[in-house]
C-alpha positions in Angstrom: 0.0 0.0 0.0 1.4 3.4 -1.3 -0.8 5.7 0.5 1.3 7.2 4.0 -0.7 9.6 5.2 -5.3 9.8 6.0 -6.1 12.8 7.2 -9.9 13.2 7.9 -11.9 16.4 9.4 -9.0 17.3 11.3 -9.4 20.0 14.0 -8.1 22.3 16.3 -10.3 24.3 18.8 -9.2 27.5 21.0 -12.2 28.9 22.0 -13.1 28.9 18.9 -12.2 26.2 15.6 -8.4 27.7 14.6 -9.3 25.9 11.1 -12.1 24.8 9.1 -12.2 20.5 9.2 -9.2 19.3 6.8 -9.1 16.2 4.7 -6.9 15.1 2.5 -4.6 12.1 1.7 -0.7 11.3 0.6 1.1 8.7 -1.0 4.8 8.1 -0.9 6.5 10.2 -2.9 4.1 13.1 -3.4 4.2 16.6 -1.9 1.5 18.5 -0.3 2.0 22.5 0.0 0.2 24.2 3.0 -0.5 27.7 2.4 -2.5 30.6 4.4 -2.5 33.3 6.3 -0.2 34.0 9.6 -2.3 32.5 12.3 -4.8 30.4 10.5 -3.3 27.2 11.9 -0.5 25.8 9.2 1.8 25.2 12.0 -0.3 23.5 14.1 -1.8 21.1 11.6 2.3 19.6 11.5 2.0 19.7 14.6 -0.6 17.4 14.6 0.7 15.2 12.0 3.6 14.8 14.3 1.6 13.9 17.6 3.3 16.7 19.3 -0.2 18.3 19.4 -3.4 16.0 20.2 -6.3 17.3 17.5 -9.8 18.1 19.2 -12.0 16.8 16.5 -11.2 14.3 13.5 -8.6 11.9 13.1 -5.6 11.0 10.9 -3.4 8.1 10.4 0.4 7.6 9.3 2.5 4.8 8.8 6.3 4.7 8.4 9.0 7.0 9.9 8.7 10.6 10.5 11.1 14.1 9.7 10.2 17.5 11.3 11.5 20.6 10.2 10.4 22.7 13.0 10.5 27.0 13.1 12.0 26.3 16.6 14.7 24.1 15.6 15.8 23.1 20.0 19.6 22.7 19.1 21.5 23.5 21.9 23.4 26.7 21.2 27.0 26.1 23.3 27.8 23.0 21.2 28.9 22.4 17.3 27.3 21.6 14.3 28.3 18.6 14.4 27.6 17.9 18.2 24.3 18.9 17.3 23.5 17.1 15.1 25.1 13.9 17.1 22.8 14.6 19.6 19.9 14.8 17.1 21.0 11.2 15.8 21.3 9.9 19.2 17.8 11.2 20.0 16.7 9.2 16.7 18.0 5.9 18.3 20.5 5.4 16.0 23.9 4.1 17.3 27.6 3.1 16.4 28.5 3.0 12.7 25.0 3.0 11.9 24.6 6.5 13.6 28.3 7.9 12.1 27.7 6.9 8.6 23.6 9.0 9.0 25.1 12.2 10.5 28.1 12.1 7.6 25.8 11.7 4.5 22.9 14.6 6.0 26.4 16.8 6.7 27.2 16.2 3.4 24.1 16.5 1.4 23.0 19.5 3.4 26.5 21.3 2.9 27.2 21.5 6.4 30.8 20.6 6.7 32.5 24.0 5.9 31.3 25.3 9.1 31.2 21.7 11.0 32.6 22.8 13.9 31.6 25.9 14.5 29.2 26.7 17.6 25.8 26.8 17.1 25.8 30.1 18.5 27.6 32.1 16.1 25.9 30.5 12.7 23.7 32.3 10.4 19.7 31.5 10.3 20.7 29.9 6.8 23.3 28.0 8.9 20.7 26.4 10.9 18.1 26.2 8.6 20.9 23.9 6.9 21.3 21.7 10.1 17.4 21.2 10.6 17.1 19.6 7.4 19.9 17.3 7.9 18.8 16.6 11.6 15.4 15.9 10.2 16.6 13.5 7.3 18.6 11.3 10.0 15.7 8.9 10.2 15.7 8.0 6.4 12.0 9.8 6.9 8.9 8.4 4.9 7.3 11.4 5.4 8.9 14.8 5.8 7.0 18.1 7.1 8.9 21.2 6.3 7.7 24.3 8.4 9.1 27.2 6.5 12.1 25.1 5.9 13.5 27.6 3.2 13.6 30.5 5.3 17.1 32.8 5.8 18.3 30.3 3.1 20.6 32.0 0.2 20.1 31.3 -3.6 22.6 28.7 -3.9 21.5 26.7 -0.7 17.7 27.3 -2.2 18.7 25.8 -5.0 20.7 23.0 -3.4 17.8 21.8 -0.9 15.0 21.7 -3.5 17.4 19.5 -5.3 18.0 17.1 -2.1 14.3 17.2 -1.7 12.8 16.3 -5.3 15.2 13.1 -5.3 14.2 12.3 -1.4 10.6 12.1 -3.5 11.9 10.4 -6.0 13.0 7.5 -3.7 9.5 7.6 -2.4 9.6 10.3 0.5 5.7 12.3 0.8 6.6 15.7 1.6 4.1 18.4 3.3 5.7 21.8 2.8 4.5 25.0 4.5 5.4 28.4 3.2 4.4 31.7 2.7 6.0 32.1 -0.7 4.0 29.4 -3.4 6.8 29.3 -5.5 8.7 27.1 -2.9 5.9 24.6 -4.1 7.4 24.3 -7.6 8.5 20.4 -8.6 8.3 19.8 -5.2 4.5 19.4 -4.1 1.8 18.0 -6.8 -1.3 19.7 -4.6 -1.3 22.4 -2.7 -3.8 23.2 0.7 -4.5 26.6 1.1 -5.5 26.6 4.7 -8.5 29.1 5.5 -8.7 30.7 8.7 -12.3 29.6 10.6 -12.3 32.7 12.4 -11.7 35.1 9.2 -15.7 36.4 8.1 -15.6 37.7 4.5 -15.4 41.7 4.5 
């Protein structure tokens, strides 16, 4: 069975619904872009999807191994790059050679070895935006959600992660991508969601 994500009527309610019920499916290897206002709930439909937040009416289900490229990436600022993202391995169960030879190919696919060991601290926003991905790919992820994963990235970087990303589809990753900007959707998401906001009321 292809299909990796079932995601039906799914809710959140603070006081009042934050978003309309959403439905909507994904198979391996297809990307879904979420797109919407600030505040109508994007964030905390990954959320959601991840099971860091429990939905209040709906349900979904997921099979296979998860990625999460979160705004708040929680790296710890004192150590490296590369401590970091040894830590984030380590927090993925992944051990010995096993664990080395995940944290070298993410480093290297996400061009992090030029500033390797430099603390966390003194990177750039691209720096870490850098580092999330590759923390988030340690898990060889069937699905992968991307929270405004291109932000504070440069052109070349741009350029470089949408590449990693269309061939992590290609080997069958599903992808949901949130962004403000719809052209980060290009050859990366077949369907995009635009989120409405329940709340809004037409002028």
């Amino acid at each position: 069975m292809n299909e990796i994500l079932t995601v039906s009527r799914l809710q959140k309610i603070r006081r009042t619904p934050l978003f309309e019920p959403v439905s909507f499916s994904l198979v391996r290897g297809e990307g879904l872009g979420v797109y919407g206002r600030n505040g109508c709930g994007k964030t905390t439909l990954l959320d959601i999807i991840a099971g860091v937040v429990k939905p209040d009416a709906g349900e979904f289900s997921r099979a296979g191994s998860l990625g999460y490229v979160m705004q708040q990436d929680g790296f710890q600022e004192a150590l490296s790059c590369r401590d970091n993202l040894r830590l984030e391995a380590a927090l993925c169960a992944l051990t010995g050679k096993t664990a080395r030879e995940r944290v070298q190919e993410c480093a290297e696919r996400c061009d992090l070895l030029a500033f390797w060991h430099k603390p966390l601290s003194r990177c750039s926003v691209g720096m870490r935006a850098r580092l999330s991905i590759a923390a988030a790919l340690l898990p060889a992820p069937e699905l992968l959600l991307l929270d405004e994963a291109f932000s504070g990235l440069d052109r070349e970087s741009y350029d470089s992660v949408k590449k990693l990303l269309r061939e992590k589809k290609q080997a069958g990753t599903a992808i949901i991508l949130v962004s403000h900007n719809r052209d980060d959707f290009t050859e990366l998401c077949e369907n995009i969601l635009t989120l409405p906001d329940a709340n809004r009321r037409p002028i």
